[in-house]
C-alpha positions as CSV (number, residue, x, y, z in Angstrom):
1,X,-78.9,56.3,-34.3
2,X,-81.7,54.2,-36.4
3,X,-80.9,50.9,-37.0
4,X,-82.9,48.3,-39.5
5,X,-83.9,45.7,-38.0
6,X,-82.6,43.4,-41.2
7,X,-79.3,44.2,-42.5
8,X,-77.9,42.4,-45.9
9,X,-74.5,41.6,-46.3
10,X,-72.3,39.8,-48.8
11,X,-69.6,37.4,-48.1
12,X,-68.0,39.1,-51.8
13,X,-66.4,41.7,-49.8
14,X,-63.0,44.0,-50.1
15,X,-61.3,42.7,-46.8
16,X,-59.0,45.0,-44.6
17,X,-55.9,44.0,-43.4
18,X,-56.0,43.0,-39.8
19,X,-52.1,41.9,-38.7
20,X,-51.8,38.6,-36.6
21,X,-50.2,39.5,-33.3
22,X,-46.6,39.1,-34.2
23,X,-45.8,37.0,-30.9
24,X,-48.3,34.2,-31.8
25,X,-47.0,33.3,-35.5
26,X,-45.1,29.9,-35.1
27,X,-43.8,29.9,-38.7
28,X,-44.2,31.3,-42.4
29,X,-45.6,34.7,-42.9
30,X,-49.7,34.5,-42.8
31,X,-51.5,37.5,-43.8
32,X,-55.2,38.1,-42.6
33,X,-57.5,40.4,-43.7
34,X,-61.4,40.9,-43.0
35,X,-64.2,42.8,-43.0
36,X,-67.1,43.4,-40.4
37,X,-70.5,42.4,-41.9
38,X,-73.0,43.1,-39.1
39,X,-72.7,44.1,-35.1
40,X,-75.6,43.8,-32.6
41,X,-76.9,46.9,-31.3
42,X,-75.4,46.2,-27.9
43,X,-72.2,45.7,-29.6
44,X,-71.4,41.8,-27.8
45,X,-72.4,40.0,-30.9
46,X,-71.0,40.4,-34.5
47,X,-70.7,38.7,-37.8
48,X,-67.2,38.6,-39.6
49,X,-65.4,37.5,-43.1
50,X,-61.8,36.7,-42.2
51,X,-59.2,35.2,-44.9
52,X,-55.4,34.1,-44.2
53,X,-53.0,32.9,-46.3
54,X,-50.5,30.4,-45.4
55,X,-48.7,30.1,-42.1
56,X,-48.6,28.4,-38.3
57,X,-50.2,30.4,-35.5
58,X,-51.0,30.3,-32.2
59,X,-54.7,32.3,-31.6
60,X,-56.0,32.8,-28.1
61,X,-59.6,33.7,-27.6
62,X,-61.4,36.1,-26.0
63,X,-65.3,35.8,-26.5
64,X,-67.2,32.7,-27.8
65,X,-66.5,31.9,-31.8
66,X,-68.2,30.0,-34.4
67,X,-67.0,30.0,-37.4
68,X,-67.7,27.9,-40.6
69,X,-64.8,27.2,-43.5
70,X,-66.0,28.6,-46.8
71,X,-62.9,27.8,-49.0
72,X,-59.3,26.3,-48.4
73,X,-58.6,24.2,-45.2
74,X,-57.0,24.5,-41.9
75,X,-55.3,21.8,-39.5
76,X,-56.2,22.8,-36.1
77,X,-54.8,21.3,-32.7
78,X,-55.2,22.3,-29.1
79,X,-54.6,20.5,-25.6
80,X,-56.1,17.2,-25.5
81,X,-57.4,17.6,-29.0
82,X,-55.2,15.7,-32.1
83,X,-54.7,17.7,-34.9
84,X,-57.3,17.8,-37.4
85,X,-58.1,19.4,-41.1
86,X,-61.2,20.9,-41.9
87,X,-62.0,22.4,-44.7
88,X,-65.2,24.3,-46.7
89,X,-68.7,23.4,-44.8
90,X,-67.1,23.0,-41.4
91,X,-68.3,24.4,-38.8
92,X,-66.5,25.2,-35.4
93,X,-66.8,26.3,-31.9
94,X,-64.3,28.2,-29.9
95,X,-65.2,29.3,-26.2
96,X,-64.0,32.1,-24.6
97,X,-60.6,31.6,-23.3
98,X,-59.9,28.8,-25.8
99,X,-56.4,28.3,-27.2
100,X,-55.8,26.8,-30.6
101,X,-52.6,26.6,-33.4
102,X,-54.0,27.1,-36.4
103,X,-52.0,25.2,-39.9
104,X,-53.5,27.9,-42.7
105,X,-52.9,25.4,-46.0
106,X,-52.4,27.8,-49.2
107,X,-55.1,29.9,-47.6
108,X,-58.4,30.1,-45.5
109,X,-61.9,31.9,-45.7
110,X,-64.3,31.8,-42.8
111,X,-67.2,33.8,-41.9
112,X,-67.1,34.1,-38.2
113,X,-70.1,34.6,-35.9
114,X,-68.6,36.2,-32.4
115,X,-70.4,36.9,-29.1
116,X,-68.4,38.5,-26.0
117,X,-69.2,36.8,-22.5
118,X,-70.9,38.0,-20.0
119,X,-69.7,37.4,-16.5
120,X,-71.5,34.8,-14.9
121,X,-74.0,36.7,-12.6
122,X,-74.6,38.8,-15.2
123,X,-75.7,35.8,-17.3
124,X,-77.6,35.0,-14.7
125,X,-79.8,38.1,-14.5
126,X,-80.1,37.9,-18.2
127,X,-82.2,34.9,-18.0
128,X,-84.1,35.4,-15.0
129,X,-85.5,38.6,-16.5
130,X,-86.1,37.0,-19.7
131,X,-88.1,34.4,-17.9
132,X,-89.8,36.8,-16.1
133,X,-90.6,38.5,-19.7
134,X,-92.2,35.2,-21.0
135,X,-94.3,34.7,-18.3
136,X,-96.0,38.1,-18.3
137,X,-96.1,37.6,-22.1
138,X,-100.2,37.4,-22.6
139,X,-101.1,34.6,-25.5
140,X,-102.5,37.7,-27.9
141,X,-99.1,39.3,-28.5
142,X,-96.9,38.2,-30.9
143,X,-93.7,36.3,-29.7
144,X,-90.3,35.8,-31.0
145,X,-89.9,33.0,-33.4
146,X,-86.7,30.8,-32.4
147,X,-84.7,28.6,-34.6
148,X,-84.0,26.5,-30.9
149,X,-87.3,26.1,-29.5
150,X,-88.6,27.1,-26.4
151,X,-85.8,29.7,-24.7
């Protein structure tokens, strides 16, 4: 299957349904929806718009998540961190296996940027073979550009 190498989305999007567990709702009835904008062709990275309407949660988390608020707010709270609103332009960072109750207030719209972990010797390897890759890159061909500098 061919894949472009640029793919357009739009955060304007018709959202699916996608049910809280029932287990981890604290109180009210929040409803969440969303819609998958982009995946990576290895399928560990992806980019997400999720909405939620009002309502206390608990939300337990399996791969690495940064999201950024786009409308409404949220008050989050975890173990050894007070709770705290955010709201549009904020930007944060869950790490795999974090836990966090979420306060939806009215409603909430994030776009989402996930990534699933790799174990840690497989993270490992990663980098030592993309070290490897950089060394035996000759200065005549063309290198990835990166927003972070040297990788």
């Amino acid at each position: 299957m061919s894949r472009a190498m640029i793919e357009i989305g739009s955060c304007n999007v018709d959202l699916e349904l996608r049910p809280i567990e029932p287990s981890w709702i604290i109180e009210g009835n929040p409803v969440s929806r969303s819609h998958i904008l982009s995946t990576s062709a290895d399928g560990t990275a992806s980019t997400i718009i999720w909405s939620c309407t009002e309502g206390r949660f608990n939300w337990y988390y399996d791969i690495d998540e940064t999201i950024m608020i786009m409308e409404g707010s949220i008050v989050l709270e975890s173990d050894g961190m007070p709770p705290k609103r955010y709201g549009p332009g904020d930007v944060i960072f869950f790490r795999d296996g974090a836990h966090a109750k979420w306060h939806v207030e009215g409603h909430v719209k994030k776009i989402a940027f996930c990534r699933k972990t790799n174990p840690v010797m497989i993270g490992f390897l990663i980098r030592v073979v993309n070290k490897l890759k950089r060394m035996f890159v000759s200065t005549g061909e063309r290198r990835p550009a990166s927003l972070m500098g040297a990788g």
